[in-house]
C-alpha positions in Angstrom: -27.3 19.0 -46.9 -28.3 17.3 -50.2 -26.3 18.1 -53.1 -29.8 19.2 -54.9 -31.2 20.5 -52.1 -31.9 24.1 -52.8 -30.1 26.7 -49.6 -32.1 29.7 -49.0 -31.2 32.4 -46.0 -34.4 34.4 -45.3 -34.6 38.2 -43.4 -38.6 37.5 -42.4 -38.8 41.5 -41.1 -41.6 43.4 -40.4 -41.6 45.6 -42.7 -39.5 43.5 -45.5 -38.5 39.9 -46.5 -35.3 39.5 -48.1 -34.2 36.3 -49.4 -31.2 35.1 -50.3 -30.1 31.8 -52.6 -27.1 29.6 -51.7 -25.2 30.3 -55.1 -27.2 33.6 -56.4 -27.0 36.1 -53.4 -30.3 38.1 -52.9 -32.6 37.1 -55.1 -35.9 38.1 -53.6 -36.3 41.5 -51.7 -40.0 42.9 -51.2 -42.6 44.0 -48.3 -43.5 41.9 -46.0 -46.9 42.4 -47.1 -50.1 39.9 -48.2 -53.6 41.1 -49.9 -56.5 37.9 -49.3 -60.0 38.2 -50.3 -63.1 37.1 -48.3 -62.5 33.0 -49.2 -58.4 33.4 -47.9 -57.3 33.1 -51.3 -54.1 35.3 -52.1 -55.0 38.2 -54.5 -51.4 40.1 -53.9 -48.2 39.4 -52.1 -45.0 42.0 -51.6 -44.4 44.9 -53.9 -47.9 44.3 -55.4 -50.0 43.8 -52.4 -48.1 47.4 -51.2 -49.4 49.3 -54.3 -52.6 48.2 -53.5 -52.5 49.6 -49.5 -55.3 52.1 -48.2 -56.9 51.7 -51.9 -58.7 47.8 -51.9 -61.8 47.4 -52.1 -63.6 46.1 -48.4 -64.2 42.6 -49.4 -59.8 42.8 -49.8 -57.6 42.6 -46.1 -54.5 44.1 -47.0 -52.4 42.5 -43.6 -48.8 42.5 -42.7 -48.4 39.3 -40.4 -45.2 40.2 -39.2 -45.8 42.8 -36.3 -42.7 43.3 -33.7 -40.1 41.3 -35.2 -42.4 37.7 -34.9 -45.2 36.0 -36.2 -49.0 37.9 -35.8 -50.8 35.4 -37.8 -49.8 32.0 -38.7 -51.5 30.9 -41.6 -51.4 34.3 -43.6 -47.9 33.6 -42.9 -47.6 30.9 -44.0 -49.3 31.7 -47.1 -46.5 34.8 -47.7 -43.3 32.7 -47.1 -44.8 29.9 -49.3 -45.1 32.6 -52.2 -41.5 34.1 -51.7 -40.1 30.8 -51.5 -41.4 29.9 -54.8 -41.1 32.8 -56.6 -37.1 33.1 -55.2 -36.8 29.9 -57.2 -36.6 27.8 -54.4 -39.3 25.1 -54.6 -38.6 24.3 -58.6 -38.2 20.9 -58.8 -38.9 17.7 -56.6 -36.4 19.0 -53.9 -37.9 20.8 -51.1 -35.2 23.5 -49.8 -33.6 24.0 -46.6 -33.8 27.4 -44.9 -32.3 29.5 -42.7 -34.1 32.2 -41.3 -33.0 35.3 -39.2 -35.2 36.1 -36.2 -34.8 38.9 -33.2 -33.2 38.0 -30.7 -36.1 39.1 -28.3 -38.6 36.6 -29.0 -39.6 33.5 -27.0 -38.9 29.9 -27.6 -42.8 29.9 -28.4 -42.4 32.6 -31.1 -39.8 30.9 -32.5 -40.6 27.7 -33.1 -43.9 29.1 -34.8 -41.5 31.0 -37.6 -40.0 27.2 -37.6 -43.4 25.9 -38.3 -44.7 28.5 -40.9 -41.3 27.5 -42.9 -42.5 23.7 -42.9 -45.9 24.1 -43.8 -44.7 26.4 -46.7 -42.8 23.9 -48.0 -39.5 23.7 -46.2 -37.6 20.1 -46.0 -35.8 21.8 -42.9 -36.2 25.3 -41.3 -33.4 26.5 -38.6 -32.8 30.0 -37.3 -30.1 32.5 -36.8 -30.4 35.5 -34.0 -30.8 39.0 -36.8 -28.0 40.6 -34.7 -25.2 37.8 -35.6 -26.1 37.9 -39.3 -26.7 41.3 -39.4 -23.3 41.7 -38.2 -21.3 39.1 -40.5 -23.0 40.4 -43.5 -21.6 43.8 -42.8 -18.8 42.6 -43.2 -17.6 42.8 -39.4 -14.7 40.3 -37.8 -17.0 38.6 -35.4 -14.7 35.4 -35.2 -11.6 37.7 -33.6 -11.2 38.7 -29.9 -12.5 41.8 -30.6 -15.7 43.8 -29.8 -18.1 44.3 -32.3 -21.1 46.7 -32.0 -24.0 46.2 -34.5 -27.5 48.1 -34.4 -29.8 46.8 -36.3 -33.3 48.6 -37.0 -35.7 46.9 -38.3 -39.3 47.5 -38.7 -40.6 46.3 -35.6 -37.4 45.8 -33.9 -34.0 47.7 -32.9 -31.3 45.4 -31.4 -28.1 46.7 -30.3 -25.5 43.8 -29.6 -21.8 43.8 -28.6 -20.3 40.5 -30.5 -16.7 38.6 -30.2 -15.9 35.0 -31.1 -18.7 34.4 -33.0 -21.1 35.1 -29.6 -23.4 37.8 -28.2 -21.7 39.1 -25.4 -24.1 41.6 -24.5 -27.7 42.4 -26.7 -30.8 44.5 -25.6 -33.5 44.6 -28.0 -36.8 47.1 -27.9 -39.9 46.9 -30.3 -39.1 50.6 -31.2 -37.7 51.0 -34.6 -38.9 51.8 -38.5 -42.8 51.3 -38.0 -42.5 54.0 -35.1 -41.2 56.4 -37.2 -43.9 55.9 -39.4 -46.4 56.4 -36.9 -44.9 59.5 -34.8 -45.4 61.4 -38.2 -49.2 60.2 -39.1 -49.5 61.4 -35.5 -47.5 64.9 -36.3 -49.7 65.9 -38.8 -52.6 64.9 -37.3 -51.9 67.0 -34.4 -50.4 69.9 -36.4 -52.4 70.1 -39.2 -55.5 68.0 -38.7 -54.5 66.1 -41.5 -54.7 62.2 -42.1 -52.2 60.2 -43.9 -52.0 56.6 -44.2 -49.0 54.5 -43.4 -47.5 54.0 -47.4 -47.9 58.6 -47.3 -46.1 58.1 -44.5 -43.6 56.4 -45.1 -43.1 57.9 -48.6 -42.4 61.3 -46.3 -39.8 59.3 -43.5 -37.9 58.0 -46.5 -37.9 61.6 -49.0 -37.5 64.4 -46.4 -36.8 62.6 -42.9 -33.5 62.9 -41.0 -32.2 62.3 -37.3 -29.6 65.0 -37.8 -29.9 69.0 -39.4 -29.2 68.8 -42.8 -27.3 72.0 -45.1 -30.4 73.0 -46.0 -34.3 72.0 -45.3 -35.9 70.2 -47.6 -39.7 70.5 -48.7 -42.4 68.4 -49.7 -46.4 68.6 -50.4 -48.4 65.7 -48.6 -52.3 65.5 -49.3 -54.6 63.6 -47.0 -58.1 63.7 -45.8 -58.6 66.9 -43.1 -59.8 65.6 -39.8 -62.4 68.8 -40.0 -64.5 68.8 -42.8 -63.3 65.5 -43.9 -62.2 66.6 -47.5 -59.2 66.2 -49.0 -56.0 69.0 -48.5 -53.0 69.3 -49.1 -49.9 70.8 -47.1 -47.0 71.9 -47.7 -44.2 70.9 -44.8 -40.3 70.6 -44.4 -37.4 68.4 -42.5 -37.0 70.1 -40.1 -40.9 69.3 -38.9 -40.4 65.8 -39.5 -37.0 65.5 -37.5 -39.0 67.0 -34.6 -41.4 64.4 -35.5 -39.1 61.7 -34.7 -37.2 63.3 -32.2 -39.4 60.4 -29.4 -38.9 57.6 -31.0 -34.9 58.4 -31.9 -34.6 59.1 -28.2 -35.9 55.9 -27.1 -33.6 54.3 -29.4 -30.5 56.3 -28.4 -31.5 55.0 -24.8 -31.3 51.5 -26.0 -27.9 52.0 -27.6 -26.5 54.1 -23.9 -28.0 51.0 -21.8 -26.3 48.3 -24.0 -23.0 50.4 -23.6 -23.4 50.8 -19.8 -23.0 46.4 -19.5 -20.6 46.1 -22.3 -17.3 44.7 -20.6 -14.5 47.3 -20.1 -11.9 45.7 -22.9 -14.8 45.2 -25.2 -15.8 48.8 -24.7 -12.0 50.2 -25.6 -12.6 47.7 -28.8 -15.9 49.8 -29.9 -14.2 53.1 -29.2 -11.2 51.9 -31.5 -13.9 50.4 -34.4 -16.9 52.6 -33.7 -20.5 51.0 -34.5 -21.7 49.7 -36.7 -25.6 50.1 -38.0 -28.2 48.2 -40.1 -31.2 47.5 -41.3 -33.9 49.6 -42.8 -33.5 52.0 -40.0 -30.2 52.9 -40.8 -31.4 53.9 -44.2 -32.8 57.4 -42.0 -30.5 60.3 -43.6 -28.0 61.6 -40.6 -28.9 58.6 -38.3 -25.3 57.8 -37.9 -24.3 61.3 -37.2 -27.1 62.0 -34.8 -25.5 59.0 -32.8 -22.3 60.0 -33.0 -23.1 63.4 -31.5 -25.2 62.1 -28.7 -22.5 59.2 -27.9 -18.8 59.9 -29.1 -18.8 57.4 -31.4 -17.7 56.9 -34.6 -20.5 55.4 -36.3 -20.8 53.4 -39.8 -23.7 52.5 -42.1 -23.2 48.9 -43.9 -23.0 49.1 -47.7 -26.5 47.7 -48.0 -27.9 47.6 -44.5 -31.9 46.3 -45.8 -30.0 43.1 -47.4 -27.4 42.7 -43.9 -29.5 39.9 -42.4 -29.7 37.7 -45.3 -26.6 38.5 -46.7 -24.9 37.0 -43.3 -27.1 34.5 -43.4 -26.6 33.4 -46.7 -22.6 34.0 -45.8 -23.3 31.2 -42.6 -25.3 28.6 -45.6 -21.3 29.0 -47.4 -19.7 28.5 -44.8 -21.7 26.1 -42.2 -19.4 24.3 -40.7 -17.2 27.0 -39.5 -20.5 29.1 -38.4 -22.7 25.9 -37.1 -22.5 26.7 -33.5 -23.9 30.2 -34.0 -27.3 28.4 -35.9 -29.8 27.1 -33.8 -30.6 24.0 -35.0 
């Protein structure tokens, strides 16, 4: 690694890309979203390119090329990660940087060696990776080089992973493609049922993240959404609570739960008594879900915690690993 070779650890997540600067900490954190016009020239990227969403004119594809945790389409990826890097500061002078990049561990050699790629083309001198569970679980904050059992969710947009972790290795990791853009989804599909209403994704969303839980609440909380009724196609507005929203996601949490229950089933009886003694530990965007932890805590036993900033735990670990290489190089894959 060249002394003015510029270090970046990048979370390339469906739903967000956070980025993280050997030196600096996170200094890029934004969606993982990318607005081209009709000649594939960028008009938006990120936070702008989200404002825009469900309001572009047609001639305008508004695309997020990260779908499931890998790679949808290569060259609007490309285009993305080549506009983070640069505006993270990591292309400024005649250095190209090296990167590190977290990816599920789920995906195929294939799939990953096309995240590899997209990191080249955008400008990388060197592009390795790092499964999302380890880093997730080193940045929070977790003693994954002890003999000790470590469980880490991580719930991403288009992936949950659930991983038991001791001496810096996965003992044990089952990963579904149900996590953040489900919940999304099951409510565009609530109302639709319930009300006849339709909401795009960014309504959504804005409705998961101000009202939703996994667990009751002290007291049920409120908010007015306005679509387009699936009637008389004009616009209405409604007037619904938490507790519609938790039945909602109710499926999707329930799928996840069964992810979490399956992991625990293979998990080695001394690494088991470990996770009973420590609890679990969740991140990601998903965790941000009010009540999460306590909803799996009541269906499992568990004592479960929520990283101090579980949307930054991938790149935080793997801008932790970048400080620390040599005593985390085996866990890279190179």
């Amino acid at each position: 690694m060249s002394l003015f070779t510029k270090e970046l650890a990048i979370d390339l997540g469906t739903a967000n890309t956070v980025v993280f600067m050997k030196g600096k900490g996170i200094v890029l954190r934004e969606p993982t979203i990318i607005a081209v016009n009709s000649q594939k020239k960028i008009v938006a990227v990120g936070n702008e390119a989200k404002v825009m969403s469900g309001r572009a004119p047609f001639e305008i594809n508004i695309s997020r090329p990260i779908r499931d945790g890998v790679i949808a389409d290569f060259d609007t990826t490309q285009l993305m990660l080549d506009y983070f890097i640069t505006k993270a500061g990591g292309k400024r002078g005649i250095f190209r940087p090296l990167i590190l990049i977290g990816v599920p561990c789920g995906i195929t050699q294939v799939e990953k060696k096309a995240v590899i790629e997209a990191a080249i083309h955008a400008g990388a001198k060197q592009a390795i990776t790092i499964n999302e569970p380890l880093a997730a679980a080193i940045g929070a904050g977790l003693a994954i080089d002890e003999a000790i059992g470590s469980m880490i969710i991580d719930i991403g947009g288009g992936t949950t992973e659930v991983a038991v972790i001791s001496l810096k290795g996965i003992v044990v990791v089952k990963s579904t493609r149900i996590a953040g853009n489900e919940m999304t989804d099951a409510i565009i599909t609530y109302l639709r049922r319930q009300y006849s209403l339709l909401v795009g994704e960014t309504t959504a969303e804005q409705i998961k993240i101000k009202i939703g839980t996994a667990y009751p609440i002290e007291k049920e909380e409120k908010m007015e959404v306005r679509g387009r009724d699936l009637v008389d196609g004009l616009p209405k507005s409604i007037i619904i609570n938490s507790e519609e929203i938790r039945k909602a996601l109710q499926p999707v949490l329930e799928e996840v739960l069964d992810t979490i229950k399956s992991t625990l089933e293979i998990t080695p009886p001394e690494l088991s008594a470990d996770i009973i003694d420590k609890g679990i530990m969740l991140s990601g965007g998903g965790a941000l879900l009010r009540n999460l932890d306590k909803f799996i805590t009541q269906r499992t036993g568990l004592l479960v915690n929520v990283a101090e900033d579980p949307l930054s735990s991938v790149a935080n670990g793997a801008g932790k690993v970048l400080d620390n290489f040599k005593y985390f190089k085996e866990m890279v894959n190179q």
